[in-house]
N, C-alpha and C positions, 0 to 999 in steps of 0.2 A: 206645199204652199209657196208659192211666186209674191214676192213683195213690192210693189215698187215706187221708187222716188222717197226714199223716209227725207225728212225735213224737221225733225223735232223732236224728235223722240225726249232728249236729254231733259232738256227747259222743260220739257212738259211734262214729267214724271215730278222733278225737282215743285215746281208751280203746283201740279195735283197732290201731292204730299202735304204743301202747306195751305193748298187750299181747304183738304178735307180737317187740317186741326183747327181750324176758326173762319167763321164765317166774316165776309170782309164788312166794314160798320156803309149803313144805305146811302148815307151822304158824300155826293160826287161834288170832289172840287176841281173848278177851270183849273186848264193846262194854263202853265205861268207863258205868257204871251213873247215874254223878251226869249226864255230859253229857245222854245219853240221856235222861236226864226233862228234862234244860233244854231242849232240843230239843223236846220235845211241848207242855212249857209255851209255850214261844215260838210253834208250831203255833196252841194254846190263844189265845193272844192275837194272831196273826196273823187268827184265823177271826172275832175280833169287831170287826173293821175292817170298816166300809162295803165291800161289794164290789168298787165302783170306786174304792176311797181305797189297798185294799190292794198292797203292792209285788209283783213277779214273785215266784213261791213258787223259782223254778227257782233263782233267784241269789242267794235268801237262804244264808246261811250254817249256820244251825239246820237247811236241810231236806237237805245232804248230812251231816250227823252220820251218827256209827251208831247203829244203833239195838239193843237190847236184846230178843228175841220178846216180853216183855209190852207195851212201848212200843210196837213197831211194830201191833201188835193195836189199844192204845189209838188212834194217830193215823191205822191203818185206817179205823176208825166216826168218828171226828171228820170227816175227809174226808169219806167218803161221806153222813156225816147233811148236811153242809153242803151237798153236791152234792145230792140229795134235796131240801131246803129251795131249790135253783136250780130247778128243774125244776118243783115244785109252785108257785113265785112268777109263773113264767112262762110254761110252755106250758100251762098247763090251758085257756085261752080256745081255742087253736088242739084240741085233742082233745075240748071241749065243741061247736066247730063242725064236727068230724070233716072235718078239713083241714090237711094240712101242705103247708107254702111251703118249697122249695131251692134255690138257686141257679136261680132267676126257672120253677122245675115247681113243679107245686100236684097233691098227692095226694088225693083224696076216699077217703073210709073208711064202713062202714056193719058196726055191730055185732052180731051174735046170743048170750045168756049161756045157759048152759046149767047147771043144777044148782049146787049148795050148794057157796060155796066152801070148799076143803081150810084144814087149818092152814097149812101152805105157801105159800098163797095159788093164784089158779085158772091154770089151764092158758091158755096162748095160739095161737090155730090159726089161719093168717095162710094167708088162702085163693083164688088168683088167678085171676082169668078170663081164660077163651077169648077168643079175636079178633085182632087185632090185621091191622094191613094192612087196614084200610076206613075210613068214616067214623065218626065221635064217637058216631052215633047209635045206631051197629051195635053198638060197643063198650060203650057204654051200658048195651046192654040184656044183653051178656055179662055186664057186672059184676051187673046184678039178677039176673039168673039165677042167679051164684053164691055171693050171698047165700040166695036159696031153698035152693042146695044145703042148705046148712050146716040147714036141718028136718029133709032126706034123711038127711045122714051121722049126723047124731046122737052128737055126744060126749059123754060121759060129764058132764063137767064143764069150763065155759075159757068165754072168751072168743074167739069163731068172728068172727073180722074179716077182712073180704073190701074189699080197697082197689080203688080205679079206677085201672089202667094210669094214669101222668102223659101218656105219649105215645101213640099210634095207631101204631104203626109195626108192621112185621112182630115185630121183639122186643122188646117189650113190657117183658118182665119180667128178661130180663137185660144190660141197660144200666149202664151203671157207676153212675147217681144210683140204683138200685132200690138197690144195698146202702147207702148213706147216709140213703137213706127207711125202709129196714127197722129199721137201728140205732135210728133217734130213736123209731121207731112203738115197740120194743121198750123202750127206756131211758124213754119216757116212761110208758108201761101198767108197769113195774115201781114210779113214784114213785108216779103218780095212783091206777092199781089195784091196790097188791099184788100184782101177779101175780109167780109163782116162775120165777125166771129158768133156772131146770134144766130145766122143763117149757112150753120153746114150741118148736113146731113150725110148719112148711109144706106146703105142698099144691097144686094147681092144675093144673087140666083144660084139654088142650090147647094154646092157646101160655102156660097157666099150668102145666101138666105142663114145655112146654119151660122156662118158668123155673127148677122145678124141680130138673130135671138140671144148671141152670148156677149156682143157686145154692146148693143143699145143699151142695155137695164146698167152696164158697168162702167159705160160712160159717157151716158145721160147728160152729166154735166157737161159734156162738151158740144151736144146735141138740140137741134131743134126739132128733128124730128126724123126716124129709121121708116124702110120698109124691107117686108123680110119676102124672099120671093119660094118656093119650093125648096124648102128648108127643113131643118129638125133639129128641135132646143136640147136635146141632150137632157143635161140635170137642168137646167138654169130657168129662173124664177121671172116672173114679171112684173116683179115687185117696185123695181127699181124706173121702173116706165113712167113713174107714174106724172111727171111733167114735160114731157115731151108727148109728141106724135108717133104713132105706131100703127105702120101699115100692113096687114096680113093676108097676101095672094098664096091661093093653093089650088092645083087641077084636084077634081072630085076625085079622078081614078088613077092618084098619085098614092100609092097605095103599096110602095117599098117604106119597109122601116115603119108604116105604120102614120107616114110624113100628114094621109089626109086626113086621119081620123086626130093625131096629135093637134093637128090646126084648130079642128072643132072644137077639141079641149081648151085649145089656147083662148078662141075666140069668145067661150063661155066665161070664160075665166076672166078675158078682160072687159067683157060686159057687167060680172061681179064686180068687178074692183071698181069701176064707172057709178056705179049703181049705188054703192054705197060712200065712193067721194067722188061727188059731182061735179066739183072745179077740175078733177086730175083724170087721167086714163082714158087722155082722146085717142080711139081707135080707130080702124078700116077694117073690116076683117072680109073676104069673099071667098067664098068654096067655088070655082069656076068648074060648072057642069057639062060634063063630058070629055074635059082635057085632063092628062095624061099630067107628065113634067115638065112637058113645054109645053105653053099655056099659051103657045100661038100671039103673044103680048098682048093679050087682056089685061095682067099685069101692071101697063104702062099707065093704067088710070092712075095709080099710086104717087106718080112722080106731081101731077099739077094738086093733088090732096097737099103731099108734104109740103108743097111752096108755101101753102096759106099758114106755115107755123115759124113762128121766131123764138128762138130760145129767150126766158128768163132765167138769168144766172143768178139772181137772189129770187126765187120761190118761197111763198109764205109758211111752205110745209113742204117738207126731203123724207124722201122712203127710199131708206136703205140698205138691202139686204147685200153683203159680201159673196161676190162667187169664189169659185176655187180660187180664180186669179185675184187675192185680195188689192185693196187701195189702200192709202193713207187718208185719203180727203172724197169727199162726195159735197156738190156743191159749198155752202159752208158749213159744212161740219167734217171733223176730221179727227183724229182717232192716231194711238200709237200705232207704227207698221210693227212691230215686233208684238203687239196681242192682238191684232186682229187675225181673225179666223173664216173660215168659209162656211157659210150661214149667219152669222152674226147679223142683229136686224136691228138699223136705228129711225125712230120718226123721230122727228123735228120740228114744232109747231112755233113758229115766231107770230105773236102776236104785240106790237108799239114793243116795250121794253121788255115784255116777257116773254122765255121762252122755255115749251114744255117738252120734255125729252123723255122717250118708253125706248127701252132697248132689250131686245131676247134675253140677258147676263148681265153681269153689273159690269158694267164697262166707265174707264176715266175717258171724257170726249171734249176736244178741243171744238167750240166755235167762232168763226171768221166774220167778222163783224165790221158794218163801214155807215157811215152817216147818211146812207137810200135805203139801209133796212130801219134805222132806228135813229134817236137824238145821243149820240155817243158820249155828249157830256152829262147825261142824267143816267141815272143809277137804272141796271140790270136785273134782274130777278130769273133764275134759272131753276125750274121744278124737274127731278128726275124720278120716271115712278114713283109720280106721290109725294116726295120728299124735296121740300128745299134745299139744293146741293151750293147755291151761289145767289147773293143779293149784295149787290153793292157797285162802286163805279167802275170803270173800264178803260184801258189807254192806248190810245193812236199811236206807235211808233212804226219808225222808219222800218226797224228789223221785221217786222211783222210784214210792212209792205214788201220787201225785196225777197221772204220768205215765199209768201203767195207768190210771187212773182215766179220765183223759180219752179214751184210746185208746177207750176201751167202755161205760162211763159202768154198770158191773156191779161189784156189791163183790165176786163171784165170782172174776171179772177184773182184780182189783187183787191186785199183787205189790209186794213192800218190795224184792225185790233181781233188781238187772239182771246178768247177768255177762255182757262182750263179750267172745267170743273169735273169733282174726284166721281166716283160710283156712290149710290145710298150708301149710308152706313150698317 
């Protein structure tokens, strides 16, 4: 099991411990108004310390204050402009030589722009290549190729980047360091390029289709919408699809590995999951009759489907099932990295203040909360299988925003209030 980005663990054992001995009493009182601006000011003047002079934000005192909706909005943008201003100081050299270094893997990248950017800023289309299982040379020339794609598909509008696999191996593209190169690839094009972070997408042909299937469902949240092109999902569920778009191209007589018949599967499968939640599991699915593994781009209808989807980062319901490569967080709701396991399954039902949580095991689960899902100064009610686990108020701090923050490095993705609540009893 691959873990990545823990953010909480400590607090959040500590918080579910005393959450599960008493339930918090229902009546929410206003954040004190005077604190709360002392709190942003002190924010204010923590942001203009030397980076490396500045103390831990976590164990300052000013940043668990509570916070008031107009402050915590204020100390939102103060964060994220600062984080912004990290990003532009420091990786611009590494995306001017279209190359990121992780943990001793080095990504090469090659870009294609397409059309006038939107007010929004332009679309991002993060586009993977076939190969995998040969030599450097072979894989090489998979990745030029699917840079060329990107003339074929023809998107509208974005940024069509197509990376070089870090490794050679059979997979390629879902290895646990591919979601940590995705994140920075994305968090950095939102500082350097403007791009709208509602509007990126994925794609890739063959073991970049198998990436696909293994990365859309795992991170969805970062997503408005995948398509998977001559591919194979391995283990991996479609569970996690369920608020994005999902485009499924397969040649009829693609028929190694079993790639055409899996597709069928797939496609039934997410006809089922459609069928019985009718807001979620917008699909594409096409069996193209009489093509092989190159589908000749037939395929290429896929790309103007995806355009018509924008990510929502607060979804009124999250289905979440863990792959092997577990997370910490899926959209807001998030979980200790050290119990999460691969399978573990959580839905999420936000309805006004209440919110109903089913999960495969009893699990303690952190949720990220901000004043567009709900009225943060009025009391919370949290049902988990059946059982009232949490009812009572909730608090905006700083820590919470600068946490989200670093979780995803997306002011989308940034929340003022964490609520822990423990598993049934």
């Amino acid at each position: 099991m691959h873990v990545l980005r823990p953010w909480f663990f400590r607090p959040f054992l500590a918080a579910s411990l005393c959450a599960a001995a008493t339930l918090p009493s229902a009546f929410a009182a206003a954040p004190d108004a005077a604190a709360s601006a002392t709190a942003v000011t002190s924010l204010q003047e923590w942001l203009v310390l030397p980076r490396d002079g500045r103390p831990a934000l976590a164990t300052a005192p000013f940043a668990a204050s509570a916070l008031t909706k107009a402050d915590a909005a204020r100390a939102k943008d103060l964060l994220y402009q600062d984080h912004l201003a990290f990003i532009r100081a420091t990786r611009a050299d590494e995306m001017q030589a279209k190359r990121i270094e992780l943990n001793g893997l080095t990504m090469k990248f090659d870009i294609l722009m397409a059309g006038t950017k939107p007010d929004g800023g332009h679309s991002l289309f993060i586009s993977m290549h076939g190969g995998g299982n040969a030599p450097p040379q072979v894989n090489d020339r998979q990745w030029a190729n699917q840079l060329r794609l990107g003339e074929k598909y023809q998107p509208k509008e974005g940024v069509y980047l197509a990376p070089r696999a870090p490794t050679d191996t059979w997979n390629l593209w879902h290895q646990a360091h591919i979601d940590a190169f995705f994140d920075r690839l994305i968090e950095n094009l939102i500082a350097l390029e403007g791009i709208n972070p509602n509007r990126v997408f994925i794609l890739g042909y063959s073991a970049g289709g198998d990436g696909v299937y293994q990365l859309a469902p795992r991170l969805a949240d970062r997503l408005a919408a995948a398509s998977m092109m001559a591919g194979h999902p391995n283990e991996t569920s479609p569970l996690g699809l369920r608020n994005i778009g999902f485009a499924l191209h397969m040649g009829a007589l693609d028929s190694a590995y079993r790639r055409n018949e899996i597709a069928a599967e797939w496609g039934k499968a997410l006809a089922d999951l459609r069928a019985a939640d009718p807001a979620g599991y917008a699909h594409q699915v096409e069996i193209h009759a009489g093509k092989g593994h190159w589908m000749e781009l037939e395929d290429r209808k896929a790309v103007p489907w995806m355009e018509t989807f924008t990510r929502n980062p607060r979804p009124s319901k999250v289905v979440w099932k863990q792959d092997d490569v577990t997370h910490d967080r899926f959209y807001w709701v998030a979980v200790d990295p050290f119990q999460a396991k691969a399978g573990d399954e959580i839905v999420a039902t936000r309805d006004g203040a209440t919110i109903t949580l089913q999960t495969s095991r009893p699990l303690a689960v952190s949720l990220l909360l901000d004043d567009a899902m709900l009225d943060a100064d009025q009391p919370v009610t949290v049902t988990q299988d059946g059982q009232v686990v949490f009812s009572g108020p909730v608090t905006r701090t700083i820590s919470t925003l600068q946490q989200t923050l670093h979780g995803r490095g997306q002011s989308d993705l940034m929340f003022p209030v964490r609520l822990d609540v423990p598993p049934p009893r």
